[in-house]
C-alpha positions, 0 to 999 in steps of 0.5 A: 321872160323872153330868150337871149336875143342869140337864142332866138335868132339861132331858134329862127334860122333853124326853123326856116332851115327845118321848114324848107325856107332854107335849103342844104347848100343856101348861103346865108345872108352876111353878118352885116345883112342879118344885123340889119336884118334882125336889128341885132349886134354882130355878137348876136350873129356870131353867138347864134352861127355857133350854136347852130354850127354845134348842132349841124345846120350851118357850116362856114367857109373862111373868107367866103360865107356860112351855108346851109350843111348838106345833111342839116340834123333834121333832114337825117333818119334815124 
């Protein structure tokens, strides 16, 4: 069974952030670009940017846009 579309958008977007495709501070395409872009709803979008914000990848800036974090979980050392 494949995985809620949410899921696997936040999968995506976190594999390009750990791949290096997105870098610490890249403002993230707008909800509107990634609904075109991933053929999804805007609930699709918004499940998967909180997910991710949960876990350290993204921060949103009111008004202005979601960016990569400075300090995504897998560029920290343990």
């Amino acid at each position: 069974m494949a995985p809620p579309k949410w899921v696997a958008l936040a999968d995506e977007i976190r594999r390009q952030i750990t791949a290096g495709e997105l870098q610490p501070g890249d403002k993230l395409p707008s909800t509107s670009q990634l609904c075109a872009m991933y053929k999804v709803s805007t609930i699709v979008i918004r499940n998967a940017m909180i997910t991710l914000k949960a876990e350290g990848f993204v921060e949103g800036v009111p008004g202005v846009g979601v960016y990569v974090t400075k300090d995504p979980p897998i560029g920290r050392k343990s």
